[in-house]
VEXDREN-2710 file (C-alpha; in Angstrom, 1 decimal):
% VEXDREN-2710
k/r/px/py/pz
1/UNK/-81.9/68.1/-126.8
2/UNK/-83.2/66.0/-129.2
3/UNK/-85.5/63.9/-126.5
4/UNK/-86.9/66.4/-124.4
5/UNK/-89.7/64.1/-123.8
6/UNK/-91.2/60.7/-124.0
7/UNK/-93.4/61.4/-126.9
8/UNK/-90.4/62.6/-128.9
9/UNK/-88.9/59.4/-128.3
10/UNK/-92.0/57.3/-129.1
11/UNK/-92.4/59.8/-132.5
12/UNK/-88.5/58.2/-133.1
13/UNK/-89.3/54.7/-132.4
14/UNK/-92.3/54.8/-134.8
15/UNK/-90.2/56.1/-137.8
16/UNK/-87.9/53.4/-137.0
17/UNK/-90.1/50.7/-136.6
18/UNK/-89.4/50.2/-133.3
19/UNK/-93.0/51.0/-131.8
20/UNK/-95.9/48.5/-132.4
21/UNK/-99.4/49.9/-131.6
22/UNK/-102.0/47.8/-130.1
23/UNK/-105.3/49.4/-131.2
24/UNK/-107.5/45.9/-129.5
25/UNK/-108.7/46.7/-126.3
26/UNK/-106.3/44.9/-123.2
27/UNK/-107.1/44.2/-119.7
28/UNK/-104.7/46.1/-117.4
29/UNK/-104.9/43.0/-115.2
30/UNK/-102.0/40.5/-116.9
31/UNK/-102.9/40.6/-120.1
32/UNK/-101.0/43.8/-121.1
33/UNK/-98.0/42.8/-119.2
34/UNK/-98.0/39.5/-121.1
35/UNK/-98.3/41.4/-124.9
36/UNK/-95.4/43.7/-123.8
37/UNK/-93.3/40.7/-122.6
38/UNK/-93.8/39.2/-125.6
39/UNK/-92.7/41.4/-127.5
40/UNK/-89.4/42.1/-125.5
41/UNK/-86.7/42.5/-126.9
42/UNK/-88.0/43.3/-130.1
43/UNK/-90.4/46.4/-130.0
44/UNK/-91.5/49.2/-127.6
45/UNK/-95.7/48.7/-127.4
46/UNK/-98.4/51.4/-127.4
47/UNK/-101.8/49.6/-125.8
48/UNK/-104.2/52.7/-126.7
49/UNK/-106.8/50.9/-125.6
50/UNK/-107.1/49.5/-122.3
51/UNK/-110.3/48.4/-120.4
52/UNK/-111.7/51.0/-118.4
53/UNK/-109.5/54.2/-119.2
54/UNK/-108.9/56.5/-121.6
55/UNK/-105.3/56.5/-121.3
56/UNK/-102.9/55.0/-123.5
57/UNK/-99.9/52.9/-121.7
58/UNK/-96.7/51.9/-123.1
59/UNK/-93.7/49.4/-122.3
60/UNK/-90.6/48.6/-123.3
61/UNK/-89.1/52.2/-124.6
62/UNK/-85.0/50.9/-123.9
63/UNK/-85.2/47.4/-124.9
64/UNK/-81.9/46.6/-126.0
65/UNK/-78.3/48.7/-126.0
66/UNK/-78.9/49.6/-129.8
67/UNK/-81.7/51.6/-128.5
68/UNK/-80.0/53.5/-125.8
69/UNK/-77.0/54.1/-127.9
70/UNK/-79.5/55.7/-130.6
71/UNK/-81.2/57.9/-127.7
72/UNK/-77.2/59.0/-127.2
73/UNK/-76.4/59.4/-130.6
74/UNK/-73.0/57.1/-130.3
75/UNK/-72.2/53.9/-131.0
76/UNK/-73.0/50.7/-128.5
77/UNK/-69.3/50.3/-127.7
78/UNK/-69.3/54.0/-126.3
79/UNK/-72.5/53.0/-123.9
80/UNK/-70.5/52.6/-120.8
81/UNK/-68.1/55.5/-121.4
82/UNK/-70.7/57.7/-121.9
83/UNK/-72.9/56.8/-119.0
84/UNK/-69.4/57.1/-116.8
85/UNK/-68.3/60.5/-118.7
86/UNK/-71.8/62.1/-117.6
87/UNK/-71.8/60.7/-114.0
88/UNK/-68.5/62.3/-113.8
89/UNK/-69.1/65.5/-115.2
90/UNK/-72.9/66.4/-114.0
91/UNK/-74.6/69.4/-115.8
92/UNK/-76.9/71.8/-113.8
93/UNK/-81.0/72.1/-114.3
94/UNK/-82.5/75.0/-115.6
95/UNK/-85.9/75.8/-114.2
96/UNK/-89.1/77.1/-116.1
97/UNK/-92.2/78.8/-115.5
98/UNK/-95.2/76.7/-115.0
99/UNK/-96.9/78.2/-118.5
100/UNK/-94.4/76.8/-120.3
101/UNK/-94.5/73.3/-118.7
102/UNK/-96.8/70.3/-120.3
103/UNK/-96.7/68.1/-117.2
104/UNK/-98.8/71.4/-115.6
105/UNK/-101.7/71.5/-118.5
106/UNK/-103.6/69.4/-115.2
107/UNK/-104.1/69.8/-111.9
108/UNK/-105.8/67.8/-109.7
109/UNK/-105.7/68.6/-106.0
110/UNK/-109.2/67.2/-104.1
111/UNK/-111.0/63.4/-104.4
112/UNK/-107.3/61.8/-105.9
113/UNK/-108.4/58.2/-107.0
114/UNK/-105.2/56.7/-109.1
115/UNK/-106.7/53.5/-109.4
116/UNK/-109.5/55.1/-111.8
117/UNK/-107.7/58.2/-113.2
118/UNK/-104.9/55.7/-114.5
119/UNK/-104.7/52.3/-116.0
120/UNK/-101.9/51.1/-113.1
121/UNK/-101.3/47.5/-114.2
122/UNK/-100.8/44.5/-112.6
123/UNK/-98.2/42.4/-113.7
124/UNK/-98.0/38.8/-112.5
125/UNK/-100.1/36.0/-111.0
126/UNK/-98.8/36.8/-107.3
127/UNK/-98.6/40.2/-107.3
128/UNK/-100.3/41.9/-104.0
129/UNK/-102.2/44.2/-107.2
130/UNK/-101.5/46.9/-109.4
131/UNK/-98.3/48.3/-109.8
132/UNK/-96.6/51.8/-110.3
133/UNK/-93.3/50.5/-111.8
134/UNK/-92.1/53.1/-113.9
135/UNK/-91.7/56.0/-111.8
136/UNK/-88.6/58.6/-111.0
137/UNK/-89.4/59.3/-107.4
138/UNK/-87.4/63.0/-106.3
139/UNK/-86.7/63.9/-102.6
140/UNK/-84.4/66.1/-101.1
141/UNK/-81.6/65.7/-98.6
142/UNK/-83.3/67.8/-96.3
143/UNK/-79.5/69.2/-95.2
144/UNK/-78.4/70.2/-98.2
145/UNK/-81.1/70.4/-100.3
146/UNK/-79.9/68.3/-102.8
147/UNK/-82.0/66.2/-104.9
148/UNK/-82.0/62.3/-105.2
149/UNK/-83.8/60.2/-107.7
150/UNK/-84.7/56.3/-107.8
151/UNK/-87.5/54.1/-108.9
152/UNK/-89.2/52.0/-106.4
153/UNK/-92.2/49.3/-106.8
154/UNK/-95.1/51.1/-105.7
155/UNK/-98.5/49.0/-104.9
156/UNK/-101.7/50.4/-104.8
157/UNK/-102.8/50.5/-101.8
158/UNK/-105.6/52.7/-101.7
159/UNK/-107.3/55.6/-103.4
160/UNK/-104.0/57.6/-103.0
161/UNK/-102.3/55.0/-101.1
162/UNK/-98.7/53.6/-102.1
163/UNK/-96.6/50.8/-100.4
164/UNK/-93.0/51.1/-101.3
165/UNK/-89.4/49.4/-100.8
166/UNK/-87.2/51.1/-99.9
167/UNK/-83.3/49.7/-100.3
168/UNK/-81.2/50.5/-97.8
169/UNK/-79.5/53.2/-100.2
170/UNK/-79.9/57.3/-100.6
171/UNK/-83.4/57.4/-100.3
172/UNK/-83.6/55.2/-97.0
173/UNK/-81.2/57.4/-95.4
174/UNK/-83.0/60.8/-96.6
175/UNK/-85.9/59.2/-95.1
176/UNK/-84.5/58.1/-92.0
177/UNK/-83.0/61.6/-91.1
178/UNK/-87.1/62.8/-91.1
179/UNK/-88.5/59.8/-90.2
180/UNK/-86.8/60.1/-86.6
181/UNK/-87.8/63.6/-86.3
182/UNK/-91.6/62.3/-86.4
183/UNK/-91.3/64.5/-89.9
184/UNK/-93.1/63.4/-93.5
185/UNK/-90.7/63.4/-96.6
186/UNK/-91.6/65.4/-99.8
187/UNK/-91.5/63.5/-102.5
188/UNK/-92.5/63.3/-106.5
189/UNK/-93.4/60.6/-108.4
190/UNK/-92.8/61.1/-112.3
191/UNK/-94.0/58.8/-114.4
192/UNK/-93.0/59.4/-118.3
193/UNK/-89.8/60.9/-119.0
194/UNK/-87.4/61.3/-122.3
195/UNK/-85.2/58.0/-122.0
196/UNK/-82.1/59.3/-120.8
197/UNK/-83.8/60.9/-117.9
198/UNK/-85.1/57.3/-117.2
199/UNK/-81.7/56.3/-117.6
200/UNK/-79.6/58.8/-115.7
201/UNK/-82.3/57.6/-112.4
202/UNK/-80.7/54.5/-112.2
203/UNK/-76.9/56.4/-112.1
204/UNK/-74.8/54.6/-109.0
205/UNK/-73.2/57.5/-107.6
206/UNK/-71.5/59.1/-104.1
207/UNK/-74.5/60.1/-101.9
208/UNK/-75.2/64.0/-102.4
209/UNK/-75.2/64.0/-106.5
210/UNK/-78.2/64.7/-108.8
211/UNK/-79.8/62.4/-111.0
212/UNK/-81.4/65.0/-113.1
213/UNK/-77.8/66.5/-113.5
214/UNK/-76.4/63.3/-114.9
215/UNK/-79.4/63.2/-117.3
216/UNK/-78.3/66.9/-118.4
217/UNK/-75.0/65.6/-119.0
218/UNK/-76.3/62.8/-121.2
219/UNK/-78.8/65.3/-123.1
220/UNK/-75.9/67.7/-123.6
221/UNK/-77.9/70.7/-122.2
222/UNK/-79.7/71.7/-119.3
223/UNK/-83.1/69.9/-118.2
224/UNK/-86.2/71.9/-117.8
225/UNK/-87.8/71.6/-114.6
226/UNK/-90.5/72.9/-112.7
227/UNK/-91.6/73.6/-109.2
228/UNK/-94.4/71.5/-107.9
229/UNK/-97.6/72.5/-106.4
230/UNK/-97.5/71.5/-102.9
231/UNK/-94.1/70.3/-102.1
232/UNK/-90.9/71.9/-102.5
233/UNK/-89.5/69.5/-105.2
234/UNK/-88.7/70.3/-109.1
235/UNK/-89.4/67.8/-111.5
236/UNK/-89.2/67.6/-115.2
237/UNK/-91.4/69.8/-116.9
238/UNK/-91.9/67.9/-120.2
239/UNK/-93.3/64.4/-118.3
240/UNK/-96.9/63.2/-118.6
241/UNK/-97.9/62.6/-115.3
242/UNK/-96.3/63.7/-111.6
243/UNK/-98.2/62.4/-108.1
244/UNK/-96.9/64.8/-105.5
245/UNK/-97.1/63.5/-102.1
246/UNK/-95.3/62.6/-98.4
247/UNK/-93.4/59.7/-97.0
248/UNK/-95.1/58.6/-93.8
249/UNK/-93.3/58.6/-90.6
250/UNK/-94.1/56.1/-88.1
251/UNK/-96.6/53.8/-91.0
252/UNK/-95.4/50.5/-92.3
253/UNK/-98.4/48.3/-94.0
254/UNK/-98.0/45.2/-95.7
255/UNK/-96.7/45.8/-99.2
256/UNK/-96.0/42.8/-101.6
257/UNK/-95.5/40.6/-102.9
258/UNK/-94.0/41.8/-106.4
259/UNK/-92.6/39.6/-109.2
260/UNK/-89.0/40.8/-109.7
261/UNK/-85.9/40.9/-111.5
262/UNK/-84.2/37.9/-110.6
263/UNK/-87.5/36.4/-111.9
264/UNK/-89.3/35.6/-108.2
265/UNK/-90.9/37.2/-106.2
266/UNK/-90.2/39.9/-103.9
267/UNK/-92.0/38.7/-100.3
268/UNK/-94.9/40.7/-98.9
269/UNK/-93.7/42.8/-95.4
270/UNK/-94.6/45.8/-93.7
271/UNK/-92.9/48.6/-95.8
272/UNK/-93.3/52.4/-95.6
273/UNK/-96.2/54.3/-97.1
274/UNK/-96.7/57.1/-99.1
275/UNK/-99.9/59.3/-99.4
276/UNK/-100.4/61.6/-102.6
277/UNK/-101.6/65.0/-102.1
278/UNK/-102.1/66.4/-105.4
279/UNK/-101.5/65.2/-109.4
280/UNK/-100.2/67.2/-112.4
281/UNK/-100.3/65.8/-116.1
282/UNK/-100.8/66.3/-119.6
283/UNK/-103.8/66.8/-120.8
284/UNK/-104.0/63.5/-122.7
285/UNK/-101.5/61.5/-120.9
286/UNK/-99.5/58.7/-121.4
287/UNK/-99.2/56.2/-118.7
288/UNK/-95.6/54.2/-118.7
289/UNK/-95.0/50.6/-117.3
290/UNK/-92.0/48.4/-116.9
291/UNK/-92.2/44.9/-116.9
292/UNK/-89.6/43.2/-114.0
293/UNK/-87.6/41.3/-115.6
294/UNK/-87.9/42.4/-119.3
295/UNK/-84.8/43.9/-121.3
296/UNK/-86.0/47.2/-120.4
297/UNK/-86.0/46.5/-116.6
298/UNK/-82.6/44.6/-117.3
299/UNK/-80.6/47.7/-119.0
300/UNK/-81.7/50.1/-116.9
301/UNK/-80.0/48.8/-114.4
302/UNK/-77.1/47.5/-116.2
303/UNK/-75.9/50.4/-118.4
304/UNK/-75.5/52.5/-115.1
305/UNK/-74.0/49.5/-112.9
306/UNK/-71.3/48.6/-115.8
307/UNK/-70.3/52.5/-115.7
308/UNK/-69.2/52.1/-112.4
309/UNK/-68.0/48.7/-112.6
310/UNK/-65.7/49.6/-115.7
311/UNK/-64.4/53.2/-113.7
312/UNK/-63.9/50.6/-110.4
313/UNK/-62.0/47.9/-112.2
314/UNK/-60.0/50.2/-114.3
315/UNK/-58.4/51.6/-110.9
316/UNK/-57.3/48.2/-110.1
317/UNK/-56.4/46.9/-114.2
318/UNK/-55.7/50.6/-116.2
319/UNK/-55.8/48.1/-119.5
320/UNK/-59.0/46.8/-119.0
321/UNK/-61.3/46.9/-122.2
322/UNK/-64.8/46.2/-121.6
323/UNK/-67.1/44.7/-119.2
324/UNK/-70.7/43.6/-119.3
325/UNK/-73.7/42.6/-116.9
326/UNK/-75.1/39.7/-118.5
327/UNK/-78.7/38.9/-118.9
328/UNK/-78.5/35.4/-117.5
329/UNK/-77.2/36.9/-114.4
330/UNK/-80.0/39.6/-114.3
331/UNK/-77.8/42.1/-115.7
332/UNK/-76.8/42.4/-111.6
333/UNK/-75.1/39.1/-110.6
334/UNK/-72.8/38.2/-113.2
335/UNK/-69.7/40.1/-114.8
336/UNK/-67.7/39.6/-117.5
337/UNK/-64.8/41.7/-117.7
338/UNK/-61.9/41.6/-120.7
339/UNK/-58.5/42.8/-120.0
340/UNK/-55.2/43.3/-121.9
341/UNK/-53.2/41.6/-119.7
342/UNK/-50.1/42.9/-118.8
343/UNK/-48.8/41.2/-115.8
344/UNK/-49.8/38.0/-113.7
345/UNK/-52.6/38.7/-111.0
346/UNK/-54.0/41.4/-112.4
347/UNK/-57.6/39.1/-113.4
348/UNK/-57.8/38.2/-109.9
349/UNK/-57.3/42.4/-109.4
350/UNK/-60.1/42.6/-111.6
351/UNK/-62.4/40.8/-110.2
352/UNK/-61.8/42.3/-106.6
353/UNK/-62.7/45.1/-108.4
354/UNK/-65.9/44.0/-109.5
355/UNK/-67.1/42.6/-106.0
356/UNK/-66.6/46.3/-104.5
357/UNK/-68.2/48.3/-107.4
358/UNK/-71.5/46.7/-106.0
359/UNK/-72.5/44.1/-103.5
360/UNK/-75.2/43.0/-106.2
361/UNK/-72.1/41.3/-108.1
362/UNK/-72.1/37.5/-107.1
363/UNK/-70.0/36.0/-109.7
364/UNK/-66.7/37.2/-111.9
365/UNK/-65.5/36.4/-115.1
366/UNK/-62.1/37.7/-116.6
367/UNK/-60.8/36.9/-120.0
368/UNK/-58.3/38.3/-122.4
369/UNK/-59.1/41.0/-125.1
370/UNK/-59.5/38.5/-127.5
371/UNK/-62.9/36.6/-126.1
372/UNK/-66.4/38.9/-126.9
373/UNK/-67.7/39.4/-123.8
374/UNK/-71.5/40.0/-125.4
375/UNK/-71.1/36.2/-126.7
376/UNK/-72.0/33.6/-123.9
377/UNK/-70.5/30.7/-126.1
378/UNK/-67.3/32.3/-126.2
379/UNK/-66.9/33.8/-122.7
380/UNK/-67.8/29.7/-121.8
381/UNK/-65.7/28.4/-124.3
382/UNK/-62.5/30.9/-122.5
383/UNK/-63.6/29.3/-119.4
384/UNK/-63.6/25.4/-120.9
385/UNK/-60.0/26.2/-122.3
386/UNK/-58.2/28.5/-119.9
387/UNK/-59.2/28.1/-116.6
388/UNK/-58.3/25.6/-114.1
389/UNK/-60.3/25.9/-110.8
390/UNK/-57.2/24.8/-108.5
391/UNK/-55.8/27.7/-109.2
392/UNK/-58.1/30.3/-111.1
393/UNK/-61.2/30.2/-108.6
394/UNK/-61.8/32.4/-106.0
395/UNK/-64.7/31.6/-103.4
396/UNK/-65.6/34.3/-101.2
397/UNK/-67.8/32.8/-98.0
398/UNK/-71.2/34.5/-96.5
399/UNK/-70.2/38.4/-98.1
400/UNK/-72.9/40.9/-98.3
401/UNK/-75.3/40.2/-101.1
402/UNK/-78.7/41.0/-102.7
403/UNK/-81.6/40.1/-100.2
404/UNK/-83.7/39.2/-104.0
405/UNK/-81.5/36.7/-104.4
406/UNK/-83.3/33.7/-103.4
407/UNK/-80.5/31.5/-102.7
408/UNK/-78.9/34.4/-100.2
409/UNK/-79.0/33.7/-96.6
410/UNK/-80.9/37.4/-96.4
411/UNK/-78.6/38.9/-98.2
412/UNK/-75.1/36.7/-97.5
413/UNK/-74.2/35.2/-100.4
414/UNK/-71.0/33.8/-101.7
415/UNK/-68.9/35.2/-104.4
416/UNK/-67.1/33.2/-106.9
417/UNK/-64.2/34.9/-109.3
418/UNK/-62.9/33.0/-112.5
419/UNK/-59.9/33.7/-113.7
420/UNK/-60.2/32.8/-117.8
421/UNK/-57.1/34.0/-119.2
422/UNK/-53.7/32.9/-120.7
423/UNK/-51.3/32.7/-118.6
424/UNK/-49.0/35.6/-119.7
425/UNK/-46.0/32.4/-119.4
426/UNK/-47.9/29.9/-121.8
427/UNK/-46.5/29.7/-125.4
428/UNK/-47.9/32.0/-128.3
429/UNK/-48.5/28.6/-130.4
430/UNK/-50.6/26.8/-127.2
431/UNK/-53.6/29.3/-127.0
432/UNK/-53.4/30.1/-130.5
433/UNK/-57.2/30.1/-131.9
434/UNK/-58.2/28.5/-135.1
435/UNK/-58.9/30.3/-138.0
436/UNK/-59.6/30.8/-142.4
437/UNK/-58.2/33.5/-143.9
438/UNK/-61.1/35.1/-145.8
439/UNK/-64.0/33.7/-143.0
440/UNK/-65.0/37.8/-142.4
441/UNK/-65.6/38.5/-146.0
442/UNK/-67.8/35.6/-146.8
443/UNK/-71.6/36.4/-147.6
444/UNK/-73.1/32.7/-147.5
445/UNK/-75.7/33.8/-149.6
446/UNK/-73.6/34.7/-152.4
447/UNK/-72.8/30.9/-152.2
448/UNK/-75.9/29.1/-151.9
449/UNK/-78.5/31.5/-154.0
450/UNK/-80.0/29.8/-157.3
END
């Protein structure tokens, strides 16, 4: 495993030059969210220090797809196949003895204050306060035992208070089945993990598979875990910090509101609470943060989400060749998928196939093999020259959406498909693009130097 944690990743990024360190001091209160945005995109950002703690914080660890492909060890184009060839093939956890685990070199049970033991940020102008953004939270199907992992935005909400939103995925169901039995949910927060382990989190899978086995998968070995100290959870043993703690039945208190990916914000409601019993960590930890919005926040969710989205369409188009969650669409809404198109229909197949791989996807775009699907001028330019929208735009009325989306009717959006490919009847010479032999080969600079 050549990340077991996420100081052998930062060690990485720092050769690389990757990892900018701020050594001014920052306020935790907007100020380091705004240095990390800035530099999104470009670096991953120590802030060692920040006012009022002794603990470092850092942001941005995956921001762009060259990065996770290094933390893989293959090449960008294999991202997606990768991601879909662990989520298929999960490997099993192997568990360790607490003396061997770092995330155990702490342990805090009594007078748990996480406002002062750790510099929990807060992000934007709106936000309710500060926010735990960055963490894997484990619970158990309490039928089969099974473990399931997410991240959540979690606000402060007192000493060892959290608000939470829960989707209604995995998670709200595990809860549920307790929740009507007047029962609290287990659950551990982990904040700090190896990247693929962050990645594998965010896996979209059948209801009943484990996260931390997809992130074995992606390691290429088993992950080392560790039983907790007062709940019946396991949880990586290499992380810097776990808050171990209970679901509330019965509590809702106003949580929000958040700023979030789609770049609003998420509205204040009643949401369920969570009460932390105990904390484990390093002895000199390191706090992690995501930014909404960021690259990071982006790819996390994308890499996973075009995994299923290329297995899904692939069903419906065998000959499809890529696909890609753009940034513009939050790396959520919109899809571009390229195809080697056989027969007539199969775009419209394709994007079908999109809409079911998540209700997230709002808006479909299918070109041929020959249109780079990571270039936004070109995927527009296949849409300016090969689409007519009499006959190669689908409109989907009022289906099930993303309740973040602003311009949903609470969650009922429409759905739009564009067909931008060559019709298969069109002649060769019609659609033919423009081009100099010799353009690849030519190094301007050769050219224009002195």
């Amino acid at each position: 495993m050549s990340f077991r944690s996420l100081r052998s990743w930062l060690k990485t990024l720092e050769t690389k030059g990757y990892l900018k360190k701020v050594k001014r001091e920052v306020d935790p209160v907007y100020e380091l969210a705004a240095v990390a945005k800035k530099a999104d995109g470009q670096w991953a950002v120590k802030f060692e220090k920040v006012k009022g703690y002794s603990v470092p914080v850092v942001a941005g660890i995956l921001h762009n797809r060259q990065l996770i492909a290094e933390a893989m060890k293959i090449n960008v184009a294999e991202l997606v196949t990768k991601f879909a060839e662990a989520q298929a093939n999960p490997l099993p956890c192997c568990l360790i003895d607490r003396e061997k685990a770092p995330v155990k070199e702490v342990i805090v049970r009594d007078n748990i204050d996480l406002g002062s033991m750790f510099p929990i940020p807060t992000h934007h102008e709106k936000d309710a306060g500060p926010y735990i953004t960055a963490a894997l939270l484990i619970a158990k199907d309490p039928c089969t035992g099974v473990r399931n992992v997410s991240i959540h935005r979690l606000q402060l909400l007192g000493p060892n208070r959290l608000g939470i939103l829960i989707l209604p995925r995995h998670l709200w169901h595990i809860f549920r089945q307790v929740e009507e039995k007047d029962q609290p949910l287990e659950i551990a927060l982990v904040i700090g993990v190896d990247p693929l382990t962050l990645l594998a989190s965010q896996a979209i899978t059948p209801f009943g598979v484990d996260e931390l086995e997809i992130a074995s998968a992606l390691h290429g070995e088993p992950l080392q875990l560790v039983k907790c100290e007062t709940v019946d959870i396991e949880v990586p043993a290499h992380a810097e910090i776990v808050l171990e703690g209970r679901l509330l039945p019965g509590v809702r208190e106003i949580e929000g509101p958040f700023g979030e990916y789609p770049k609003y914000y998420g509205p204040a409601s009643k949401k369920p609470v969570i009460v932390i019993d105990a904390v484990t960590c390093r002895r000199r930890p390191i706090y992690q943060t995501i930014v909404a919005a960021t690259r990071e926040h982006l790819l996390l969710g994308a890499i996973p989400r075009e995994a299923t989205l290329f297995q899904m369409v692939r069903q419906a188009v065998p000959t499809v060749r890529a696909v890609h969650l753009t940034p513009g669409g939050t790396c959520r809404y919109h899809a571009v998928i390229a195809i080697d198109k056989r027969h007539e229909g199969e775009a419209k197949n394709a994007i079908f196939a999109a809409f079911a791989s998540s209700a997230e996807v709002k808006h479909v775009v299918v070109v041929d093999k020959d249109v780079d699907i990571f270039n936004p001028e070109d995927v527009e330019w296949a849409i300016a020259t090969r689409c007519q929208a009499s006959k190669d735009v689908i409109i989907i009325s009022q289906a099930h959406g993303n309740r973040l989306d602003p311009s949903s009717d609470d969650g009922l959006s429409d759905k739009m498909g564009i067909d931008a490919t060559v019709p298969l009847s069109a002649p060769a010479e019609r659609f033919e693009r423009i081009r100099i032999p010799g353009f690849e080969k030519i190094r301007l600079e050769e050219y224009l130097g002195d």
